[in-house]
C-alpha positions as CSV (number, residue, x, y, z in Angstrom):
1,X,-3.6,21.5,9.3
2,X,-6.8,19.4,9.2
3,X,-8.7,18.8,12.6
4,X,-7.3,15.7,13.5
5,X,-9.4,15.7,17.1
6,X,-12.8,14.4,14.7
7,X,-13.9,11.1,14.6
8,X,-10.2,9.1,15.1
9,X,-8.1,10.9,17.5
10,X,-4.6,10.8,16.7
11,X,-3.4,14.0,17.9
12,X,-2.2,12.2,21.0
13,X,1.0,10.0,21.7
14,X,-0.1,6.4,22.2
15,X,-1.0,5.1,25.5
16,X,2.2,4.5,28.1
17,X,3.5,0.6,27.1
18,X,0.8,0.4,24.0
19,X,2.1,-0.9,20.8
20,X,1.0,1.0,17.6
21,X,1.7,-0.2,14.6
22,X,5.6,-0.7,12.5
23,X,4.1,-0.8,8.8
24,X,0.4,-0.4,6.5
25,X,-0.3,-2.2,3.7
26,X,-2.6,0.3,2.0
27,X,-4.0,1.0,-1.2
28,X,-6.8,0.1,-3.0
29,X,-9.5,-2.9,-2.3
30,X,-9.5,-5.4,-5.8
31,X,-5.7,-4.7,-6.4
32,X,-4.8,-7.7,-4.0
33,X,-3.9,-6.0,-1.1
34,X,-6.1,-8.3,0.9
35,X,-3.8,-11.6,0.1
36,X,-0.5,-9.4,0.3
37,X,-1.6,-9.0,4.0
38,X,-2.3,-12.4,4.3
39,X,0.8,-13.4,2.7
40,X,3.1,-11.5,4.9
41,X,1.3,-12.0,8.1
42,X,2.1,-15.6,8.0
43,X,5.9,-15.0,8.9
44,X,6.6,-15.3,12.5
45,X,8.2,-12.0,13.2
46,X,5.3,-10.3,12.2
47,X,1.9,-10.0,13.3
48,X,-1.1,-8.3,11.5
49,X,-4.1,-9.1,14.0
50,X,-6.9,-7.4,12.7
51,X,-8.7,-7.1,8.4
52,X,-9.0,-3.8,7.9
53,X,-9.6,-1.7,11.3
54,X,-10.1,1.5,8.7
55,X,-9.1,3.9,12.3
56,X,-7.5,6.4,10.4
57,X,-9.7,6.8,7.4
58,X,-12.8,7.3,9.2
59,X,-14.3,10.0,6.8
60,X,-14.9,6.6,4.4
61,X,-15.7,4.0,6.9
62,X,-19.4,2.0,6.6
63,X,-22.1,4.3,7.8
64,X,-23.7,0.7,9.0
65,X,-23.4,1.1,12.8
66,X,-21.0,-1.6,13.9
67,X,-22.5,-3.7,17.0
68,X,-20.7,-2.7,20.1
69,X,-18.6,-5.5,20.3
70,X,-16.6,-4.5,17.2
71,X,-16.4,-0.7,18.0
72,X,-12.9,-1.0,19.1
73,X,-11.2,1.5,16.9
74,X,-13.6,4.5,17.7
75,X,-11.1,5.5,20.0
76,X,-7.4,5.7,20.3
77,X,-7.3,3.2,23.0
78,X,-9.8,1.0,21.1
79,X,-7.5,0.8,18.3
80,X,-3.8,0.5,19.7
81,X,-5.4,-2.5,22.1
82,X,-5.6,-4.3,18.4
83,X,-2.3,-4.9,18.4
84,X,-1.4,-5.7,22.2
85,X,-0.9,-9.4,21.8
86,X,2.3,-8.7,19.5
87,X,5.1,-10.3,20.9
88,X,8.8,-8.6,21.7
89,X,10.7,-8.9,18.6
90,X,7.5,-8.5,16.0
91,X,6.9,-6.3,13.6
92,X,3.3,-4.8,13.9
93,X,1.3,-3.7,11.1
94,X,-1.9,-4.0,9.4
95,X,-3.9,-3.2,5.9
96,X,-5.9,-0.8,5.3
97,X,-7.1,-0.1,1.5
98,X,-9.1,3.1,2.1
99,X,-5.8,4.7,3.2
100,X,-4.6,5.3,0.0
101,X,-7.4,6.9,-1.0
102,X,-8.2,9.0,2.0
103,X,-7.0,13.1,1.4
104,X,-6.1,12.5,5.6
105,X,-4.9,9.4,6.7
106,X,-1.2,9.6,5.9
107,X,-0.7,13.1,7.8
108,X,-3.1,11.4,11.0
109,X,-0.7,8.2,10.5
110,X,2.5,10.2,10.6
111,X,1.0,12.3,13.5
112,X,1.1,8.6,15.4
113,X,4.2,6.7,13.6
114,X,6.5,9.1,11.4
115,X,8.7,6.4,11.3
116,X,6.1,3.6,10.2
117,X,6.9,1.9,6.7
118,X,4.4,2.3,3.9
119,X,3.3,-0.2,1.6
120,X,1.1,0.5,-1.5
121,X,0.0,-2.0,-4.7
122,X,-1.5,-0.4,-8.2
123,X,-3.6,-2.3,-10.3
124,X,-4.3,-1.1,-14.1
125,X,-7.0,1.4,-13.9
126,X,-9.7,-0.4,-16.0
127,X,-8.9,-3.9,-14.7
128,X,-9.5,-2.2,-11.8
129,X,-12.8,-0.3,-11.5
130,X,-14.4,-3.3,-13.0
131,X,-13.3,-5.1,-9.9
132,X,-14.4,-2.5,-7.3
133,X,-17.3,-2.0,-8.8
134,X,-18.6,-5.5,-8.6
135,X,-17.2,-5.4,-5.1
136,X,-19.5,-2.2,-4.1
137,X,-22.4,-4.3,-5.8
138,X,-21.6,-7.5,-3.0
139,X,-21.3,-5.0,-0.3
140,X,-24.4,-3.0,-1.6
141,X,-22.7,0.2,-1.6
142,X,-23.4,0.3,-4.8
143,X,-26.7,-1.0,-7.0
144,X,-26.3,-0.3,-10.7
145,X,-25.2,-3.8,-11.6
146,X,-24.0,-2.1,-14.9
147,X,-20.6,-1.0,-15.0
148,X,-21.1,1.9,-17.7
149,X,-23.8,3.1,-16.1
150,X,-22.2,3.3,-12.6
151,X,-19.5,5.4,-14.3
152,X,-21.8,7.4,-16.1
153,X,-23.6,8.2,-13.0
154,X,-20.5,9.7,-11.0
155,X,-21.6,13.6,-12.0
156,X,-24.9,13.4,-10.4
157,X,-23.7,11.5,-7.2
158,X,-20.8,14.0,-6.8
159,X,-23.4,16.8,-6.3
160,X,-25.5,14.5,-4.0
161,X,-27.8,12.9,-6.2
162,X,-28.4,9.2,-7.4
163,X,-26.6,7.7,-4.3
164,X,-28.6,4.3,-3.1
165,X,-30.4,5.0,0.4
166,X,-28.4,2.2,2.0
167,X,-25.1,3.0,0.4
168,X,-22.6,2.0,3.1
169,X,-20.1,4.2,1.6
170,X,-21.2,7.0,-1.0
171,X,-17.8,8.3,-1.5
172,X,-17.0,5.0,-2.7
173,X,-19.2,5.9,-5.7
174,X,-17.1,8.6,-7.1
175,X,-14.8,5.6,-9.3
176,X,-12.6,8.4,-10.8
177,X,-11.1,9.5,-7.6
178,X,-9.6,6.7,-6.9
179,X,-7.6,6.5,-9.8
180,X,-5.4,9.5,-8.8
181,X,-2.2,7.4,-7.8
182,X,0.2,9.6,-7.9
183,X,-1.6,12.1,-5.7
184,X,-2.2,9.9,-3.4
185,X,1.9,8.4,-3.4
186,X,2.3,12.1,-3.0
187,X,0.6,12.3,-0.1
188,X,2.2,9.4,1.6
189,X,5.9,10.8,0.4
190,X,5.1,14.0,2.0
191,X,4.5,12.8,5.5
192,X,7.3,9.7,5.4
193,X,10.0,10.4,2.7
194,X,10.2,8.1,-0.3
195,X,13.1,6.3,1.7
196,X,10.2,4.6,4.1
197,X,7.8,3.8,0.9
198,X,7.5,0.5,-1.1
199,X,5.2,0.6,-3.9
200,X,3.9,-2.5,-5.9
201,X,2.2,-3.2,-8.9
202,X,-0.5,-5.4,-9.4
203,X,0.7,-7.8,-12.3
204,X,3.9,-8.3,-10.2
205,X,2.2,-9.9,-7.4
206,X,0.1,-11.9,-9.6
207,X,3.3,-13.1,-11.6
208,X,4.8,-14.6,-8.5
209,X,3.4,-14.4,-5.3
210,X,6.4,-15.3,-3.5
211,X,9.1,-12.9,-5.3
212,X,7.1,-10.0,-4.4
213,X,6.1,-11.3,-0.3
214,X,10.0,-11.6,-0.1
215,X,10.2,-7.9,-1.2
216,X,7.8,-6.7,1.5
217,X,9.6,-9.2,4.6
218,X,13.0,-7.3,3.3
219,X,11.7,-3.7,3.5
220,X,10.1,-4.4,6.9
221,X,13.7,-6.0,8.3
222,X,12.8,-9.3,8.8
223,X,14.1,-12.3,7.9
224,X,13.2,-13.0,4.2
225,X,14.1,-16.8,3.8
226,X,11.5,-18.2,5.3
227,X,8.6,-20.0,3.1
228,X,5.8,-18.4,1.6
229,X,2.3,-19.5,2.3
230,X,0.8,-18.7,-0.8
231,X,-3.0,-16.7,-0.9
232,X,-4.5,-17.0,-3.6
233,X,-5.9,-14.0,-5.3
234,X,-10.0,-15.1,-6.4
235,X,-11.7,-12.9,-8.6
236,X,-15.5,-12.3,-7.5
237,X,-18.4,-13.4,-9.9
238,X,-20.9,-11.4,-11.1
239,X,-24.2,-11.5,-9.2
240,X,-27.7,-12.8,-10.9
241,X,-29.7,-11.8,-8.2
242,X,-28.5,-8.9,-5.4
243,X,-31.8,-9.6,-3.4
244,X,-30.8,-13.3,-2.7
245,X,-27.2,-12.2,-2.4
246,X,-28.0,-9.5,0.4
247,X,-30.8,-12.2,2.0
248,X,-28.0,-14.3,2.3
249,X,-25.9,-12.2,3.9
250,X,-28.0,-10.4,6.5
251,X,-29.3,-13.7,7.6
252,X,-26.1,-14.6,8.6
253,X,-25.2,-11.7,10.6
254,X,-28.1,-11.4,12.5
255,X,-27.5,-15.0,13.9
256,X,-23.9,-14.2,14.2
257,X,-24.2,-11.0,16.1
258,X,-27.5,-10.7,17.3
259,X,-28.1,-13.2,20.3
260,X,-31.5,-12.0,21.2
261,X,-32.9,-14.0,18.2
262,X,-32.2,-17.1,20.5
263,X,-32.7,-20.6,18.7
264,X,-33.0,-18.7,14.8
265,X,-29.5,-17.7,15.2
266,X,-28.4,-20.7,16.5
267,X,-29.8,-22.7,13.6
268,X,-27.6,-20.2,11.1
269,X,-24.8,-20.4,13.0
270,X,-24.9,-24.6,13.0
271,X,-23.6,-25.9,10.7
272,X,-24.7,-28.7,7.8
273,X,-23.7,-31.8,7.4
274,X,-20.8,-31.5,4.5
275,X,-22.9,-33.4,1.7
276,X,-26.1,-30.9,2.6
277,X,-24.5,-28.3,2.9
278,X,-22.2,-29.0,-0.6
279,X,-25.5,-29.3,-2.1
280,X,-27.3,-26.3,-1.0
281,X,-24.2,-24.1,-2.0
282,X,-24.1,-25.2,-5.3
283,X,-27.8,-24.4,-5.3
284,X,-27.3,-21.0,-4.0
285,X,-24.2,-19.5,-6.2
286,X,-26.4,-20.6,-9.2
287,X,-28.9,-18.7,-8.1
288,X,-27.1,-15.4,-6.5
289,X,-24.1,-15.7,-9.2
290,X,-23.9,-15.5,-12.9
291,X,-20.5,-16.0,-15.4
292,X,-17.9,-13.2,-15.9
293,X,-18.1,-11.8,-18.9
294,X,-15.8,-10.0,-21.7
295,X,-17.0,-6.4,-20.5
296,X,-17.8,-3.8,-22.3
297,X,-14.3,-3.0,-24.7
298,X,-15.9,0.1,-25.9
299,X,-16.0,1.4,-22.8
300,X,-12.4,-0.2,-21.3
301,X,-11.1,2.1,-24.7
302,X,-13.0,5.2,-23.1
303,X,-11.7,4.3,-20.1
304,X,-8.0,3.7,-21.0
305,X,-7.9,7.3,-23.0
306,X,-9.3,9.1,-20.3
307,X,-6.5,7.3,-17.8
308,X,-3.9,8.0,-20.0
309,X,-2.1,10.4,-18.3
310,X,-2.3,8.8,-15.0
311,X,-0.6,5.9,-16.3
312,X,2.0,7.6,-17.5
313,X,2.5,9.7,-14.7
314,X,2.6,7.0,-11.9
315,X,5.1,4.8,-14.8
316,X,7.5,8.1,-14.6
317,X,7.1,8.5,-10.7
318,X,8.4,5.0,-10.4
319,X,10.7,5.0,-13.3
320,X,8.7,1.9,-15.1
321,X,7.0,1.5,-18.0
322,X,3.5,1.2,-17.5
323,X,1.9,2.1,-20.7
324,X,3.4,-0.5,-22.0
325,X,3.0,-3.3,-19.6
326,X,-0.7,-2.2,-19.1
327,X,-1.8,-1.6,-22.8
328,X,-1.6,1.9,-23.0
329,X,0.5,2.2,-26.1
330,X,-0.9,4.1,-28.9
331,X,-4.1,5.2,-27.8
């Protein structure tokens, strides 16, 4: 048994009258977990308050201090006071994607909710890395713009090395470990049971948003005919210039959560008349983003032999072909 008592504690029972959490959307960032949450939260018997709160994957959390004000879930109580404007009747969850990739987080969930529902989404595992990588390179945990190369780099960043200085998550890095899906399942059927486990895949959600929405509302118990407020799923572009990007982005933060800087961070939190401001976007992304392109194929062939046998083993886990529907055929 892991020391649960580090970081997160979830060794104890939740605080008299506190309401923790029915359900977690987990599993992994790019495979549109982000819009499934959306998606479901919309339905008025259930009520997802908070993106993300990470509490009980803390090991792969943003070392970026958070500002105080946004520190709730460094504490039990921090965290179950997410969820305390939930009304009688609602079902209480909330989406996590490090949780699926976390070696702790389903025995600290089960510690706090053995009877909590579990729901997980798989994306093909090429289609897949390409996306989280260009999401580490927004969030600048990561800073090879090339894809290859990031991969390529994984040895010598597992034993320490090659990691940027202001990596927010360095475990992040390590692509290959996230494509273990049936360990992780595993993980997640050993503390709930199979019975309290829904598991989706990617291309479904994408098919049709609302089939698979009605799918979740149904193995959460609540009402499934109401309509679906559709989220759409948007792909991120490229960037041209990370420097801009990142200029861009700390700028706004600092006049969002740093009051000291007075009349600066009230100018950046003002906003633009909607023709200026139009303007000065399409200005920016020109300058920050560049087009998607093919990809390297060569490498997506690599890629696709090497995660053969993952493929195969998460198609037989759910009884579905996967080779075939993600291209795996032949190789």
């Amino acid at each position: 048994m892991q020391d649960l008592t580090a970081e997160s504690d979830t060794s104890t029972p939740p605080l008299a009258g506190a309401r923790a959490p029915d359900f977690f959307i987990v599993g992994h960032s790019k495979c549109g977990t982000t819009a499934l949450t959306r998606m479901v939260s919309r339905h008025p018997q259930v009520h997802i308050p908070v993106k993300e709160p990470g509490y009980f994957a803390p090991e792969l959390r943003s070392r970026v201090r958070r500002p105080r004000s946004r520190r709730r879930t460094d504490s039990l109580e921090g965290y179950l006071s997410l969820f305390a404007s939930a009304q009688p009747g609602q079902r209480v969850g909330e989406g996590t994607p490090s949780y699926l990739r976390s070696p702790s987080a389903a025995e600290r969930i089960a510690l706090l909710r053995p009877d909590a529902r579990i729901v997980a989404i798989f994306r093909e595992p090429v289609a897949f890395l390409r996306s989280l990588h260009l999401q580490l390179v927004h969030n600048y945990t990561e800073t090879e713009k090339d894809f290859r190369r990031a991969i390529e780099l994984e040895p010598q960043r597992r034993a320490g090395r090659r990691i940027p200085r202001l990596s927010q998550v360095p475990a992040a890095l390590l692509y290959s470990d996230a494509v273990r899906y049936v360990e992780q399942l595993r993980r997640f059927e050993e503390a709930f049971g199979r019975e309290q486990m829904l598991v989706l895949i990617y291309d479904d959600l994408r098919a049709d948003n609302e089939a698979t929405v009605r799918e979740v509302w149904r193995f959460l118990g609540v009402e499934d005919s109401y309509a679906v407020e559709i989220a759409e799923l948007e792909p991120l572009r490229p960037l041209r210039s990370l420097y801009l990007y990142q200029l861009w982005r700390v700028a706004r933060t600092l006049g969002r959560d740093i009051p000291a800087l007075g009349t600066a961070g009230r100018a950046l939190r003002r906003p633009l008349p909607a023709r200026v401001e139009d303007a000065l976007g399409a200005g920016w992304r020109r300058l920050v983003f560049t087009e998607a392109g093919a990809g390297d194929e060569e490498l997506a062939r690599e890629l696709r032999r090497r995660f053969e046998p993952e493929v195969r083993a998460l198609g037989e886990y759910l009884e579905r072909d996967l080779l075939t529907l993600w291209g795996y055929e032949g190789l």
